[in-house]
PyMOL CGO cylinders between C-alpha atoms (Angstrom):
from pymol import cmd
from pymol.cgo import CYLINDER

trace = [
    CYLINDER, -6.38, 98.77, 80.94, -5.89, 97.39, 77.75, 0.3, 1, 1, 1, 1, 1, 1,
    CYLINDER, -5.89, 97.39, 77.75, -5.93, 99.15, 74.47, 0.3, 1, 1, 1, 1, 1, 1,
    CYLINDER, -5.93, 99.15, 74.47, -8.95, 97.14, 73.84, 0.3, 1, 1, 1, 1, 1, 1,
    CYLINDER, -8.95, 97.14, 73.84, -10.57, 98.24, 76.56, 0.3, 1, 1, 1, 1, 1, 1,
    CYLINDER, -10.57, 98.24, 76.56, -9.80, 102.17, 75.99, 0.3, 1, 1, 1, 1, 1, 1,
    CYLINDER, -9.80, 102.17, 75.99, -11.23, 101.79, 72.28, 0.3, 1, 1, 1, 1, 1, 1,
    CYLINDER, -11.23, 101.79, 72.28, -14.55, 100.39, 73.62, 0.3, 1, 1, 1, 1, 1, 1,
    CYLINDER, -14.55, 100.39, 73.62, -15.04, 102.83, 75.95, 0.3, 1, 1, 1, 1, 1, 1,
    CYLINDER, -15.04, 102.83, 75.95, -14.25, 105.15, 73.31, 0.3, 1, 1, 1, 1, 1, 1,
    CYLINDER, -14.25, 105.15, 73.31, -16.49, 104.06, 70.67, 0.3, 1, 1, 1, 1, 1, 1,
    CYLINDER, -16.49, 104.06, 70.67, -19.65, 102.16, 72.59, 0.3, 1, 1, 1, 1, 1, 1,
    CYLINDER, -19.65, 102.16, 72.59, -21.43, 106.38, 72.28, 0.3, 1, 1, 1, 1, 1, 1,
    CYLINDER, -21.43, 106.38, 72.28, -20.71, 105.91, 68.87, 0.3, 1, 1, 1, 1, 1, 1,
    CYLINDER, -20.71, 105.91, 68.87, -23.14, 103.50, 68.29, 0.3, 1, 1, 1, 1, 1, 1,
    CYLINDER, -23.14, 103.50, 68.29, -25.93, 105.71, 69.79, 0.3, 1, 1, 1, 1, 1, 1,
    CYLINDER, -25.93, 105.71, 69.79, -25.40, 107.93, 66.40, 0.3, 1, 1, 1, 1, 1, 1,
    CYLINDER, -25.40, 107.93, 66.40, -25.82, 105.05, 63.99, 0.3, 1, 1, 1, 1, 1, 1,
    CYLINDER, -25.82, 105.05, 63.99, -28.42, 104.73, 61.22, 0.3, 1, 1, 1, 1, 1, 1,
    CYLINDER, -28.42, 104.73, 61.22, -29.39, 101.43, 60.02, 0.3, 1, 1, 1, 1, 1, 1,
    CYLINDER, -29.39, 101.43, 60.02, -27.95, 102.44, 56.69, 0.3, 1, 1, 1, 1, 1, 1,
    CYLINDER, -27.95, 102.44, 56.69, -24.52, 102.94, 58.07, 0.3, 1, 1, 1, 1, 1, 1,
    CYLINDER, -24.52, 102.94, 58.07, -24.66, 100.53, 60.31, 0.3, 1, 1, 1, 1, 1, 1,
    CYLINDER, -24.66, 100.53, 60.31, -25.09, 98.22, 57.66, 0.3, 1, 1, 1, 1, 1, 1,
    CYLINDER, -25.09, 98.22, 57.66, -22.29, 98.85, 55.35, 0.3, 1, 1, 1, 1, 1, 1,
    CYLINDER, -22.29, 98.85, 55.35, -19.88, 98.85, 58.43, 0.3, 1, 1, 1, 1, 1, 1,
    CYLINDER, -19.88, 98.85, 58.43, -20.77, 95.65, 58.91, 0.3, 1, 1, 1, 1, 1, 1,
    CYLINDER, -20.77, 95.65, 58.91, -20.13, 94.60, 55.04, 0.3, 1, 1, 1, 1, 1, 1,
    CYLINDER, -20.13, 94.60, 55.04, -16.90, 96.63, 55.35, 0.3, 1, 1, 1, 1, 1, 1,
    CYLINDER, -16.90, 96.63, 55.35, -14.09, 94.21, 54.41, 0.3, 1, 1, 1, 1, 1, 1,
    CYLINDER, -14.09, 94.21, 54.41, -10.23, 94.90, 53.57, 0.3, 1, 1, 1, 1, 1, 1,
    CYLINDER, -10.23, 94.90, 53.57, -9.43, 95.49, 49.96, 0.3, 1, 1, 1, 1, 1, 1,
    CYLINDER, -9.43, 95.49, 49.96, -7.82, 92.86, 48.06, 0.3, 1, 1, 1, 1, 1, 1,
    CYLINDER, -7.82, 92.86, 48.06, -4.59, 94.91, 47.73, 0.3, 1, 1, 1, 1, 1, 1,
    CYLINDER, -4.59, 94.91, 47.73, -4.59, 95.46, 51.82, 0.3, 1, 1, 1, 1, 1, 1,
    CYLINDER, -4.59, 95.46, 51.82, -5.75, 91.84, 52.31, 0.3, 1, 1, 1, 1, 1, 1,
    CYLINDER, -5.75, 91.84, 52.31, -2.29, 90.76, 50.35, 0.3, 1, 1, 1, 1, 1, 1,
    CYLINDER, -2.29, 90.76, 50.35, -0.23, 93.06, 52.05, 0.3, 1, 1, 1, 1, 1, 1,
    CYLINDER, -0.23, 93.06, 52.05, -1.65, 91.40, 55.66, 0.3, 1, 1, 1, 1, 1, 1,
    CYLINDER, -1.65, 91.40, 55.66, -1.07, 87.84, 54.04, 0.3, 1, 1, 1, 1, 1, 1,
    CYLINDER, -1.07, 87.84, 54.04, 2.42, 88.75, 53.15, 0.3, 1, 1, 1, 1, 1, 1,
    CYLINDER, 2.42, 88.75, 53.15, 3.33, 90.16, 56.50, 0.3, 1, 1, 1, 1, 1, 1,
    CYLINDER, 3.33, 90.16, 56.50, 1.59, 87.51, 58.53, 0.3, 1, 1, 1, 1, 1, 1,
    CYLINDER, 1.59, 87.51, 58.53, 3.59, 84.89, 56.63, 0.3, 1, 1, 1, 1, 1, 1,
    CYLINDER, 3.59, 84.89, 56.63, 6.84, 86.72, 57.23, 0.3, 1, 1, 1, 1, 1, 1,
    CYLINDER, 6.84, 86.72, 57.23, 6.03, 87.78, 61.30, 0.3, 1, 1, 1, 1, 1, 1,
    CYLINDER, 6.03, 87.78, 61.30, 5.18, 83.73, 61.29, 0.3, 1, 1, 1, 1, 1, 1,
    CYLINDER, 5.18, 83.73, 61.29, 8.45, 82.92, 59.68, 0.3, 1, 1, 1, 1, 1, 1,
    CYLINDER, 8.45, 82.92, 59.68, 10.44, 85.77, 62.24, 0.3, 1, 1, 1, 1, 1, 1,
    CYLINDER, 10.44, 85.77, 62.24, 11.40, 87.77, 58.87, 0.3, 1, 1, 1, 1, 1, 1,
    CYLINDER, 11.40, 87.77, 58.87, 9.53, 91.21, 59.22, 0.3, 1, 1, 1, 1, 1, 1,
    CYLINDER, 9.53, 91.21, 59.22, 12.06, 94.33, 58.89, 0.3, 1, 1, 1, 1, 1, 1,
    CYLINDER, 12.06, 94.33, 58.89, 11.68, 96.58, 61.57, 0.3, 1, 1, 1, 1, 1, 1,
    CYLINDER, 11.68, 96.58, 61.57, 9.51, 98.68, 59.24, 0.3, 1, 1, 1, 1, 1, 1,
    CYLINDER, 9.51, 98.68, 59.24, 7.05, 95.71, 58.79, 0.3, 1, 1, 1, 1, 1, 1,
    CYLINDER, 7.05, 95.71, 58.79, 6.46, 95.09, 62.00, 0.3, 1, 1, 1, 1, 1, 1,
    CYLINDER, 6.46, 95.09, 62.00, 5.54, 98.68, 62.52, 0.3, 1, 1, 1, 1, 1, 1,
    CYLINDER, 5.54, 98.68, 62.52, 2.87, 98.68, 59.91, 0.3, 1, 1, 1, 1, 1, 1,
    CYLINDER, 2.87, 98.68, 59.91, 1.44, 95.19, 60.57, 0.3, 1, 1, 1, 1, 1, 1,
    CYLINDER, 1.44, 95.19, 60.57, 1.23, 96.42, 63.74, 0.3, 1, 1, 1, 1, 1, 1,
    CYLINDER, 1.23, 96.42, 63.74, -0.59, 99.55, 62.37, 0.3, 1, 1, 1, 1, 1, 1,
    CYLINDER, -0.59, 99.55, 62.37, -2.95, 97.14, 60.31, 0.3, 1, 1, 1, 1, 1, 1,
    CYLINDER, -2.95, 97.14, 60.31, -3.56, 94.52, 63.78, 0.3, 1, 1, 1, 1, 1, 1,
    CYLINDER, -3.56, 94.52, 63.78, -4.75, 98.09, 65.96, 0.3, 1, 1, 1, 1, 1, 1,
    CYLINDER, -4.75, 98.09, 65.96, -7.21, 99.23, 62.82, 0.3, 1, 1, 1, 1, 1, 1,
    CYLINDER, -7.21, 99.23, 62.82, -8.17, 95.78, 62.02, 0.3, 1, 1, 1, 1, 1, 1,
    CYLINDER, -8.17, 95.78, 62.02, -9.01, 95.76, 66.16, 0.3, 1, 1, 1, 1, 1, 1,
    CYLINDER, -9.01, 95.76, 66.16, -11.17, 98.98, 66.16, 0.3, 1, 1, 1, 1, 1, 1,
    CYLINDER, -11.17, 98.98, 66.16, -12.77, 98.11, 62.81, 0.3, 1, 1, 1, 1, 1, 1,
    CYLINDER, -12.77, 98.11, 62.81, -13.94, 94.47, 64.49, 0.3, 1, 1, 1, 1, 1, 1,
    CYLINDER, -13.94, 94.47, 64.49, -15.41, 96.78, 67.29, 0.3, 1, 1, 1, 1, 1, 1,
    CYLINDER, -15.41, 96.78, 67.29, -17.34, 98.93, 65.57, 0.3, 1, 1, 1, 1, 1, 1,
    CYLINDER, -17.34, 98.93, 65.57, -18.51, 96.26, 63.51, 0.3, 1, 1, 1, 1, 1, 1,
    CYLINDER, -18.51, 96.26, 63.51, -19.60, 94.58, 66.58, 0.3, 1, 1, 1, 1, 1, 1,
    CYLINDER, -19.60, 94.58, 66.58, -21.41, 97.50, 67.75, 0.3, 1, 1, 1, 1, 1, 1,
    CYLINDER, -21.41, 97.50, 67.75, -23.07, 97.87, 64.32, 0.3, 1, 1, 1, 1, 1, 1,
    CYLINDER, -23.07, 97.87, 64.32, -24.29, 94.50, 64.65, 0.3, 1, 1, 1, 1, 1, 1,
    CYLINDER, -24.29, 94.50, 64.65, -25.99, 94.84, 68.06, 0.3, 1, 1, 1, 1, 1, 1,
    CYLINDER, -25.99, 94.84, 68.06, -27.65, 98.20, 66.61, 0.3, 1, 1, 1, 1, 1, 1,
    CYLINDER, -27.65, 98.20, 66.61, -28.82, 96.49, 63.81, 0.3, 1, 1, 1, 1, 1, 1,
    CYLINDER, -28.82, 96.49, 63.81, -29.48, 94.12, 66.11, 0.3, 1, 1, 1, 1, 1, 1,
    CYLINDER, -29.48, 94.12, 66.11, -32.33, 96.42, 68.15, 0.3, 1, 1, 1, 1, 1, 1,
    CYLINDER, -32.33, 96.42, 68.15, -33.40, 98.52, 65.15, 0.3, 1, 1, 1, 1, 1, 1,
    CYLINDER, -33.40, 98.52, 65.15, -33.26, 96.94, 61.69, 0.3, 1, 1, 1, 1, 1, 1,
    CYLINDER, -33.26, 96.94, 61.69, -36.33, 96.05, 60.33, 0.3, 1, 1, 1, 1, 1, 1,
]
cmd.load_cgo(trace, "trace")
């Protein structure tokens, strides 16, 4: 089972407790510009094969968020989906 497979089975309920309201902004939800820097720069470097041990650790970090976030957004959509007006 992949880790993808354990979050949707994890967060698919979630979905059931959405209002259209929150459903909404989690789709709008996008990284800051600060955090969207940071996952340029490491990117660039895990391209080039120059991350630092401690890099790789928190890109990694920022790929598993960035993997749930994409999820839930994808369940927000399919709410919004069946109940926005």
């Amino acid at each position: 089972m992949t880790t993808k497979d354990c979050l949707e089975m994890i967060l698919e309920p979630l979905a059931d407790s959405f209002s259209v309201e929150f459903a909404r902004k989690l789709v709008d939800l996008r990284a800051t510009p600060g955090l969207q820097q940071l996952i340029d720069t490491l990117a660039e470097k895990a391209n080039e094969g120059t991350l630092t041990p401690k890099e790789r650790a928190d890109y990694k970090s920022i790929i598993d968020m960035s993997t749930m976030v994409a999820m839930l957004q994808a369940n927000a959509r399919r709410f919004l989906a069946k109940h926005a007006t």
